[in-house]
N, C-alpha and C positions, 0 to 999 in steps of 0.2 A: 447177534447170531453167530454161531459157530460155524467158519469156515474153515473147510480143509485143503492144503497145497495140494495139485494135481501133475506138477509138473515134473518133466524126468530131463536127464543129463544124455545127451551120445558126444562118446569124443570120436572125434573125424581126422583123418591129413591135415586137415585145415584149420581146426581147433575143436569148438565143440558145437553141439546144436545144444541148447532149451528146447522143449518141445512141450507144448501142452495142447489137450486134447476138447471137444466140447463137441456134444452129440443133438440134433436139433429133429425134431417130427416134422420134416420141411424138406421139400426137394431141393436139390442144389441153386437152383434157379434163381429161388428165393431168397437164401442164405447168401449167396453172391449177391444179390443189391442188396442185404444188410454191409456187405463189408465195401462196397463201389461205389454207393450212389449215394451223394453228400448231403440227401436230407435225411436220409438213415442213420449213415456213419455221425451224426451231429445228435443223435440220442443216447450215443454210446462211447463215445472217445471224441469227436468234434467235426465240423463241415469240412469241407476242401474246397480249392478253388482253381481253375484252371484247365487247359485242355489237356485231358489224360491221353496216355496212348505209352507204349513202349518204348522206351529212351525221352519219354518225356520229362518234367518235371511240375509236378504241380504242388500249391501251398497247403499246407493243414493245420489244423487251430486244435492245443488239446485243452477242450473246452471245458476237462476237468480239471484239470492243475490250476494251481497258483498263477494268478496276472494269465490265464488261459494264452497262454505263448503259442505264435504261429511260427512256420519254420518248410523249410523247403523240403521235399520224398520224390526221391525219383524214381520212377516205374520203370524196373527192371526188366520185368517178365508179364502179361497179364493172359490168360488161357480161359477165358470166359466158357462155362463157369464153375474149376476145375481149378485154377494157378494164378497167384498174385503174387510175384516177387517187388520189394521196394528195400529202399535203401535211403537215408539220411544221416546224415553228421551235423551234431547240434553242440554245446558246450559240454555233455555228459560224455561225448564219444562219439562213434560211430556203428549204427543198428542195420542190421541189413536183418532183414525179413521177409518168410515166405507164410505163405497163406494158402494151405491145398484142403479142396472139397471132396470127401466122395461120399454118393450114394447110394443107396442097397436098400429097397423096399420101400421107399417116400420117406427113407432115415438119410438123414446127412452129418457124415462128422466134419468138422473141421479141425486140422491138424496146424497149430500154429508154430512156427518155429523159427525162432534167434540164431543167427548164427554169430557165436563169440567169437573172435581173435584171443582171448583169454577172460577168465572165470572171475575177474574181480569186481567185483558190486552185482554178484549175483543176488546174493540177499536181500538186496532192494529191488533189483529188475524182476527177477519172480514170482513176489507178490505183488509186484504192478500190474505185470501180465494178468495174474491170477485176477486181479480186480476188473482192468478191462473187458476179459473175456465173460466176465461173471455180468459185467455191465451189458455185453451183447444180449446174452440169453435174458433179461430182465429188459432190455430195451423190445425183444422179440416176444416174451410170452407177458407182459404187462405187470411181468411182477413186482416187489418195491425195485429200488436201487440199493446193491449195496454200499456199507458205510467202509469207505476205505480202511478206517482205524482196527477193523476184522480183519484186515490185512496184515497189515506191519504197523508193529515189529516181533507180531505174531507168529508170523511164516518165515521170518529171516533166516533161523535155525535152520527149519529144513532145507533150505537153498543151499548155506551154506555149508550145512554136509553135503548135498549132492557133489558140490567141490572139492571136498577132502576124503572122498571114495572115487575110486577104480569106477570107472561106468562101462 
């Protein structure tokens, strides 16, 4: 299946955000315990474990990779159901990520977004993203799963120019 990268670059004071987008026929409500509630989130990226809350930290398994590796996310922010800030540092680096909801007519988008310290292994993180998020909406409307390999090293190109343009 032919997938297309959706993702866009903003540079910031800070470095930069990724930012990708994903539009669902579901009120907020809903789409927030797709992305909170760990028998959801374990259809689409993997379960979690632990007492959530802000300044917390709880475990999460990505139940799609290789040897499904768990690893520790600390809840930055959570604005039920509306803002989910998290943040982890694993051997790849360090990801800090927000997660904002809004809805308009029983439409809800979700805006997801990386924030870089710098742009390098964009090309792979991109179409990761792209895949997870692709696995959300396929976990929510029953459709297949996509195959990662529609991903990368398909998409890397585009990522990687997001990087070597002016955003």
């Amino acid at each position: 299946m032919n997938r297309f990268p959706t993702g866009r670059l903003f540079r910031t004071e800070a470095g930069s955000d990724l930012v990708l987008t994903r539009t669902f026929r579901a009120p907020a409500e809903d789409v927030w315990a797709s992305l909170t509630e760990p028998e959801r989130t374990a259809r689409w990226f993997g379960p979690w474990e632990g007492q959530a809350g802000p300044g917390r930290t709880i475990k999460v398994q990505q139940a799609y990779e290789e040897q499904q590796p768990w690893f520790e996310m600390r809840i930055e922010a959570c604005e039920p159901p509306r803002r989910l800030e998290v943040s982890a540092v694993d051997e790849a680096g360090s990801w800090h990520l927000e997660l904002l909801l809004s809805e308009r007519d029983g439409t809800t988008e979700l805006r997801f977004v990386q924030r870089l310290a710098d742009e390098e292994g964009i090309g792979e993180i991109g179409p990761g993203w792209e895949y997870y998020l692709d696995m959300l909406v396929a976990s929510r409307d029953g459709s297949a799963q996509p195959d990662f390999d529609d991903y990368y090293p398909s998409m890397k190109p585009y990522f990687e120019q997001l990087r070597d343009t002016d955003a």
